[in-house]
N, C-alpha and C positions, 0 to 999 in steps of 0.2 A: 337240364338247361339245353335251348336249343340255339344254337348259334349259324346264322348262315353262315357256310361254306364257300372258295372259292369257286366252284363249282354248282350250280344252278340246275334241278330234274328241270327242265320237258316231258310231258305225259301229251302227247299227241291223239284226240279221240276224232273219229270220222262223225258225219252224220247227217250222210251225203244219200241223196235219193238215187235209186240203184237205175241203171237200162236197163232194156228189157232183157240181154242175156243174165242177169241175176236172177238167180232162181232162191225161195227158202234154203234149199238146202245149203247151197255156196254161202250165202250169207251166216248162217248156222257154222260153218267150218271157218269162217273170220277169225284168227284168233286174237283175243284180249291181252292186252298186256297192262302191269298195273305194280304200284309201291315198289317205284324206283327208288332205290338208296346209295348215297356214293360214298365210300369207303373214309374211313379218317384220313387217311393219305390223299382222298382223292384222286387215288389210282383203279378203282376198280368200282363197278357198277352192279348191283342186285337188283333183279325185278321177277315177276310173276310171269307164267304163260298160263291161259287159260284157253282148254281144247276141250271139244265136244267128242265126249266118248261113245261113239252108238257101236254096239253090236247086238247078236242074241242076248244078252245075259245083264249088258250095260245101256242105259241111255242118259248118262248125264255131265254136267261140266266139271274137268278136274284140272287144278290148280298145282302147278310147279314152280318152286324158286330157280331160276337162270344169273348167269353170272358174263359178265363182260368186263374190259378195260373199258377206261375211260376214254380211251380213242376209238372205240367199236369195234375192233378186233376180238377172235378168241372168245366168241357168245359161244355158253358150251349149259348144258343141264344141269343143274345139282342135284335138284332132288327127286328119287325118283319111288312112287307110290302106285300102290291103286287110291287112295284117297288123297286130298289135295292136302300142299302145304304152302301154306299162306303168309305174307304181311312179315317178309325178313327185315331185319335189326342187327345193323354192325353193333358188334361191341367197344368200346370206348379204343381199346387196343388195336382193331381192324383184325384180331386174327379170330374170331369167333361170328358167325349168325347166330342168331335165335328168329326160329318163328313159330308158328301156330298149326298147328294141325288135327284133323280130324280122323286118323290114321288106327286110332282104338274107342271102342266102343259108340265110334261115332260122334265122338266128345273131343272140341276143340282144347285142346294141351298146348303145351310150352315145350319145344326142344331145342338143343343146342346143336351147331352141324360147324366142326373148323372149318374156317374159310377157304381151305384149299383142297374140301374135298373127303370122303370118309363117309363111316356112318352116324348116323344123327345117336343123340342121346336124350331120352324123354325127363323133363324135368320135374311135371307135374302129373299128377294121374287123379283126375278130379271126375266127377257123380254132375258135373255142368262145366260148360264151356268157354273158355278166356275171352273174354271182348276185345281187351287189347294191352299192352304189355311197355315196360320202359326199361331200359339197364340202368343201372345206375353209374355215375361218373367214374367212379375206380372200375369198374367193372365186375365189383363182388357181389354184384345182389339183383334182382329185377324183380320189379311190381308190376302185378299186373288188376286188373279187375276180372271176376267171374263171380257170376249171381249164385246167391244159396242154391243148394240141391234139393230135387223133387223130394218128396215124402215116398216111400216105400209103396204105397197103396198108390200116389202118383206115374210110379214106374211100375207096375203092375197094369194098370190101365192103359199106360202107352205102349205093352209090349203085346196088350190083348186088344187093340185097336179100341179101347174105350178109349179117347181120349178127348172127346165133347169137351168146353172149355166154359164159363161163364165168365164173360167178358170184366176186368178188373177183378176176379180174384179170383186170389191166391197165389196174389203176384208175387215174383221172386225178387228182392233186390241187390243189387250188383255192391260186391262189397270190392273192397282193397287190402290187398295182400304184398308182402315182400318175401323172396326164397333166395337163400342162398344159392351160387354157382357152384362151387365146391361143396361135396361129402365133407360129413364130420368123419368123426372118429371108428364112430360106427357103421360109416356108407351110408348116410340118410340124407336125405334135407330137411328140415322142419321147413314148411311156410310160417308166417307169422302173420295174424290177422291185423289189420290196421283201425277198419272200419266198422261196428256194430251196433251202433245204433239206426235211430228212423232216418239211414241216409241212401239214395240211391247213388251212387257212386258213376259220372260221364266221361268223366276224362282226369288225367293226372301229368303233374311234371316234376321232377327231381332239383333239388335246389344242386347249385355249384359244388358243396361241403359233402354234399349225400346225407346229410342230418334230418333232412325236413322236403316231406311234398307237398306240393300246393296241387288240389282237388277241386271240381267243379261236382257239385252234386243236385240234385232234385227227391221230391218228397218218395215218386215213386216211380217205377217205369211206364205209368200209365200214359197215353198219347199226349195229353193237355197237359200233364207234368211239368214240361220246360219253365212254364209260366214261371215254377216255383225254384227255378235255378240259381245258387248261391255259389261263393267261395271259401273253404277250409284250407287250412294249413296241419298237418299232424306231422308230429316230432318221431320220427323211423323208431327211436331210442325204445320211447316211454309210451307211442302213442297218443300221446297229449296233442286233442283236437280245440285250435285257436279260429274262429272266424276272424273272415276277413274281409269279406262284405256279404252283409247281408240283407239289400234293398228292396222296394218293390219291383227293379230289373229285374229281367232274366239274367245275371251277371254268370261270365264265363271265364277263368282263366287260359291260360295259356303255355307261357314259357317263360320262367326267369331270367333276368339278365346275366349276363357273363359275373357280373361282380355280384350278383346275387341280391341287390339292392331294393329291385323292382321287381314287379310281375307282369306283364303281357296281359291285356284282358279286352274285352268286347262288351257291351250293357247294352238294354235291350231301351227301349221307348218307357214311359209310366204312365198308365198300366201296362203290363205285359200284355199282348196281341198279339193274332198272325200276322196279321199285314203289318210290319213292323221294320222301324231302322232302329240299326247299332253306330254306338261309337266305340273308336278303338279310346283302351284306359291305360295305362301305367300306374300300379296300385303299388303302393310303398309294401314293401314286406313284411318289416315291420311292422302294419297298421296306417292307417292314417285315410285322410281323403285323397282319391285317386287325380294323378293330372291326365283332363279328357282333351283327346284331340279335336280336332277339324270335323265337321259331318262329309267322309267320304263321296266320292261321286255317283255312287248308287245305296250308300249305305246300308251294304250287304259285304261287308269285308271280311278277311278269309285270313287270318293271321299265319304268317310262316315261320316268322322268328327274328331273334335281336341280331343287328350288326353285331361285327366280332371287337366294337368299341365300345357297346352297349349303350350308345347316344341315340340309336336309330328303332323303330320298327317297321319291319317290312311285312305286305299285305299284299295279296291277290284282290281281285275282285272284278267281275264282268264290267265291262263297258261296251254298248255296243251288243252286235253277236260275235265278239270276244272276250278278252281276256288281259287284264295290264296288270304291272306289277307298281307298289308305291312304296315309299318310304316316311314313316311319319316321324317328325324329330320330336322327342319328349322333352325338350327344356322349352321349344318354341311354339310345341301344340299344329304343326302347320303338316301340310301334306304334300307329296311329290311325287308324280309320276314318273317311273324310269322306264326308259326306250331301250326296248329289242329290237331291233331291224328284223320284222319278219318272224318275230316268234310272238305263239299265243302260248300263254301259260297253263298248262292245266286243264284244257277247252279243247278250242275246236279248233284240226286241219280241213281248211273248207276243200274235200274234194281233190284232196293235191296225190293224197296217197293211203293207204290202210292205215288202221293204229301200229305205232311204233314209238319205242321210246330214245328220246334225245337227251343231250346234254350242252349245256352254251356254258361259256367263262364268265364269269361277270365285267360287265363292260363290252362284253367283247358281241358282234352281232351275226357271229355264221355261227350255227349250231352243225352238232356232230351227231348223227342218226347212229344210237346203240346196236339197237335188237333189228332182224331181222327176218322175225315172224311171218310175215307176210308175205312173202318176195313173189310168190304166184300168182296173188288175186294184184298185181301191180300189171298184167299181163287182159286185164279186164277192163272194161269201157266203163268211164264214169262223165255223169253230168255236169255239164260247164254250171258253175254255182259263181255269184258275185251280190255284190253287198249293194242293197237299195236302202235307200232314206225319206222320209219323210218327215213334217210334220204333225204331231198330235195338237189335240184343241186347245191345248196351253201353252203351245210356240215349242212345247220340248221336241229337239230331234230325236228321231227312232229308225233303227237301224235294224235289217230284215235282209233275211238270205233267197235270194230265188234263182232256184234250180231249174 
């Protein structure tokens, strides 16, 4: 279940035309920050730093989880590698991360790091690499996806630079798994497979109970795949996989409601296509036909999760050359755009400052700048950037940045 918080990320991204004192290199040492997460208390803030390692021996980007309050005070490193660690995840209690990392054999795993500090502990030791992972609501368990593993004669080839590909096969697909947090008896964890059949596994959510997750899948991970994007339900227990639409959409879940009633979803136009709009769905759980909302203002909506009364869903989506947030009410079907004074969500600072991540109250319209990455390329000349309009041959207004 994903519930918005009293507390609202900002992800602040530049992408602003440099003066002439920027050179490659300086640009190249910008650093990234990214999967901002705030604490169940909503006391404390985790995100990523991403630095450019060049020496003799190194030339590439490596990835750290950071930790802050939620006042921006007290930004301080957690994790520290020669390989990156990626995409951290409070635990339902606040006193545990989990993230992803590439730290052995080059194979993204699952570890656990207390949240105050310590050394991490690996949870998965897998032959392929986790795409992306969930806790579950008690905080005894977490699912994640990671596709089957090369064949033996496949890792042989990749270690001997054979490793020429023909395009669609022998393709791997992304299954779903759940591992225990705690050792058994004997210091182990089993994982437990979820998914094995013809399913590509894109995304997952945890119902309220922790009984049941609701899964977005495709035929396979091939590019044109999505087309064929459905939604499952499988029972944690027994495994027991229930569809739960399965149309000529590109149909996507989401995130359960807080009462676990509904599902959070997105469908795509009929026929699937690229050039495509979505509508936001609430799909009964249960089964049933879904209630479809409003067609969005760009119908490219970005679902973030239920109000904490489970009446609402809230949604990103570009307007403009930025960023708004909306609220869709599921008993009314209708849409709502909500006002940040001054904050773009998720998008773009036009030219104000480097990337850095924020945080704003809900309701409330002064944001609080986290991280502080940056603070020297702030010391550098940037281009006055403002928003032009015009417009196109069907009277629609369009909105353009010029630097």
């Amino acid at each position: 279940m994903k519930v918005i918080r009293p507390l609202v990320f900002l992800l602040l991204l530049t992408i602003c035309s440099a003066a002439q004192t920027w050179t490659p290199e300086i640009q190249v040492k910008t650093r990234a920050v990214g999967s901002p997460r705030i604490s169940p208390d909503g006391k404390r803030v985790a995100y990523t730093v991403n630095d450019a390692v060049m020496n003799a021996d190194k030339s590439e980007f490596v990835t750290q989880v950071w930790m802050s309050s939620a006042d921006g005070t007290g930004n301080y490193q957690l994790t520290f590698n020669e390989k990156s660690s990626t995409n951290p995840k409070w635990s339902p209690d606040g006193s545990w991360l989990a993230f992803t990392s590439n730290r052995k054999d080059n194979k993204n795993n699952l570890y656990v790091l207390r949240a105050n500090g310590g050394e991490a502990e690996q949870l998965t030791d897998l032959k392929s690499s986790i795409s992306d992972f969930e806790w579950s609501p008690d905080g005894n368990w977490i699912a994640y996806a990671v596709s089957d593993a090369k064949s033996d004669d496949e890792e042989k080839n990749d270690k001997g630079k054979n490793d020429f590909r023909w395009v669609d096969e022998n393709q791997k697909m992304a299954r779903l798994y759940v591992i225990p947090v705690a050792k058994d008896a004997n210091g182990k964890r089993e994982a437990k497979k979820l998914t094995s059949d013809n399913r590509h596994v894109t995304g997952f959510n945890w119902s309220p109970d922790g009984t049941r997750i609701v899964f977005n899948h495709v035929s396979g991970p091939g590019a044109n795949d999505w087309q064929s994007s459905d939604i499952g339900i499988v029972e944690v227990a027994s495994g027991k996989i229930t569809p739960l639409a399965t149309t000529p959409s590109a149909e996507s879940a989401l995130h359960f409601s807080p009462d676990g009633k509904w599902i959070s979803g997105i469908a795509s136009d009929v026929p699937a296509r690229w050039a495509q709009s979505y509508t936001i769905r609430a799909y009964p759980a249960g089964g049933g036909e879904p209630k479809v909302m409003a067609l969005s203002y760009d119908a490219q909506p970005s679902v973030i999760g239920w109000t904490p009364d489970g009446t609402k869903i809230e949604f990103s989506e570009g307007k403009g050359t930025g960023t708004s947030i909306y609220e869709a009410d599921v008993a009314a079907g209708t849409l709502k755009e909500i006002k940040y004074s001054g904050a773009v969500i998720s998008a773009i600072s036009m030219c104000e400052k480097p990337p850095e991540v924020a945080v704003i109250k809900r309701g409330a319209e002064k944001l609080t700048q986290i991280s502080h990455v940056n603070t020297e390329l702030m010391k550098m000349p940037y281009g006055k950037t403002e928003v032009i309009k015009w417009k196109s041959k069907d009277g629609r207004e369009i909105e353009g940045l010029l630097t």
